[in-house]
C-alpha positions in Angstrom: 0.0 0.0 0.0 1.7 3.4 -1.1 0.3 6.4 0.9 1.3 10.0 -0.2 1.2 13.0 2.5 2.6 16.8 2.6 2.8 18.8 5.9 4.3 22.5 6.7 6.6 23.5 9.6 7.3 26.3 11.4 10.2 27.3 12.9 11.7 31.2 14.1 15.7 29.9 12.7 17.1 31.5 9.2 16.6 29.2 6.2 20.2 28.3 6.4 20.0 26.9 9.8 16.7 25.2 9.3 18.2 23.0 6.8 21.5 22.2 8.7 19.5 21.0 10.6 16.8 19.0 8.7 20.3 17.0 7.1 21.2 16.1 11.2 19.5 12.9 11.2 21.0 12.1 15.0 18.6 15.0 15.5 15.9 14.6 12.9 15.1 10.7 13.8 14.4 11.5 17.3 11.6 13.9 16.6 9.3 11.3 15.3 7.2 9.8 18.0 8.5 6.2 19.2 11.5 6.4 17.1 15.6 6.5 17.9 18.9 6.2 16.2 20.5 2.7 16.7 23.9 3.8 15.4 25.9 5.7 13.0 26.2 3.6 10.2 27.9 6.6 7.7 28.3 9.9 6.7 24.4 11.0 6.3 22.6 7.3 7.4 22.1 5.8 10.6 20.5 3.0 11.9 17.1 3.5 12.9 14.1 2.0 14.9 11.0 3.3 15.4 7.8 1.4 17.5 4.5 2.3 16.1 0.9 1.9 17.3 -1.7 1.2 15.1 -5.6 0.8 17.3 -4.3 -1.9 19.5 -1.5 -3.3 17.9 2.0 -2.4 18.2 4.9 -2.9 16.3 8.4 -2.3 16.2 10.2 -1.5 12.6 13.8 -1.1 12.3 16.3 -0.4 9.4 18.2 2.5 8.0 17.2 5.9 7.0 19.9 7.9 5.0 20.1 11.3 3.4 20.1 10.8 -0.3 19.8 13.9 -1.6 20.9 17.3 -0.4 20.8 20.7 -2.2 22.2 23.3 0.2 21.4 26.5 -2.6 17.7 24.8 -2.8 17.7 24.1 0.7 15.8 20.7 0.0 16.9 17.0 1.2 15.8 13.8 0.7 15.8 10.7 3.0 15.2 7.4 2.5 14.2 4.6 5.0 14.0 1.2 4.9 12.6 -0.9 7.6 11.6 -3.8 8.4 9.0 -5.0 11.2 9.9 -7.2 13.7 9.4 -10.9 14.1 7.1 -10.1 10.7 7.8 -9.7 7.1 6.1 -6.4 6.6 8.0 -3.5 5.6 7.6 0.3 5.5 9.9 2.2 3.5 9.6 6.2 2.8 11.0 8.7 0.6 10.9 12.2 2.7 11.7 15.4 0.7 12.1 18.0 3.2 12.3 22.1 2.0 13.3 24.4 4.0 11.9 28.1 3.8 12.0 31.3 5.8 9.8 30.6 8.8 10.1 26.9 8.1 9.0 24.1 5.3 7.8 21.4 4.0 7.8 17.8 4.3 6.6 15.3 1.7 6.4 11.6 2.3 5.7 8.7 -0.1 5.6 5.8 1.9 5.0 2.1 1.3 3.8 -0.3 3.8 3.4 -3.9 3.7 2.7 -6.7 6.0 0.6 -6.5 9.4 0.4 -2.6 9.3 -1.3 -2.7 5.3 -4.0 -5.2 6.4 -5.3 -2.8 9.1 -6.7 -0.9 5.7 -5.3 2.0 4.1 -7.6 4.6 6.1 -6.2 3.4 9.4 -2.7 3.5 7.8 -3.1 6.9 6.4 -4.6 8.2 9.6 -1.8 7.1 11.6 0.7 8.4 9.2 -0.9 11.7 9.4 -0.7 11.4 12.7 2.9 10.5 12.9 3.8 13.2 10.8 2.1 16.3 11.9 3.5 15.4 15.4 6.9 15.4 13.6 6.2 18.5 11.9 5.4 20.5 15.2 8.6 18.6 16.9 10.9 19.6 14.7 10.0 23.0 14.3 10.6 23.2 18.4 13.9 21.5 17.5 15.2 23.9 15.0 
């Protein structure tokens, strides 16, 4: 199931440090609910796990996220994850362009989910990913 969202953020910082900033993914990980960096794995990519509710169930994806893209004069990034859930053989991997702006940005993700987490419906999915991501949204403004 491919879901498709776009969300602004707000932050006070200049463009320029927004997007050092949005390309810190020790810092950028952390600000989505129920996820953390495992490790360092390169310059730009990290190890990642993130634990997600979904009604009653829970479940715990891990797997890398790493900055594939970064324009510093366009002030836009792009980072891709690719995890898989736990003890399952669902997936859920995103593409996340994030552009930075005076007064903050925006964040597009394209994600793909498989497994346990699709057969809850693509409603509940996209609900939750909404979710997810405007709580991101408002967190990393705060974080910037």
């Amino acid at each position: 199931m491919a879901v498709e969202l776009d969300h602004p953020f707000s932050t006070s910082k200049s463009v320029d440090e927004t997007f050092a900033a949005l390309v810190d993914l020790d810092r950028v990980v952390p600000c989505v609910e129920g996820a953390s960096v495992l490790e360092d794995t390169g310059p730009g990519a990290v190890k990642a796990q993130i634990v997600v509710k979904m009604g009653a169930m829970s479940m715990t994806f891990t797997g890398s996220v790493e900055m594939t893209e970064q324009d510093a004069g366009a002030h836009r990034a792009v980072m891709t994850v690719k995890a898989r859930e736990a003890g399952g053989q669902g997936h859920a991997n995103a593409t996340v362009t994030l552009v930075a702006s005076d007064g903050g940005g925006t964040i597009h993700t394209n994600a793909q989910i498989t497994g346990k987490a699709a057969s809850m419906g693509e409603g509940v999915v996209s609900a939750v990913l909404d979710a997810l991501i405007n709580d991101f949204s408002e967190k990393l403004g705060k974080m910037i």
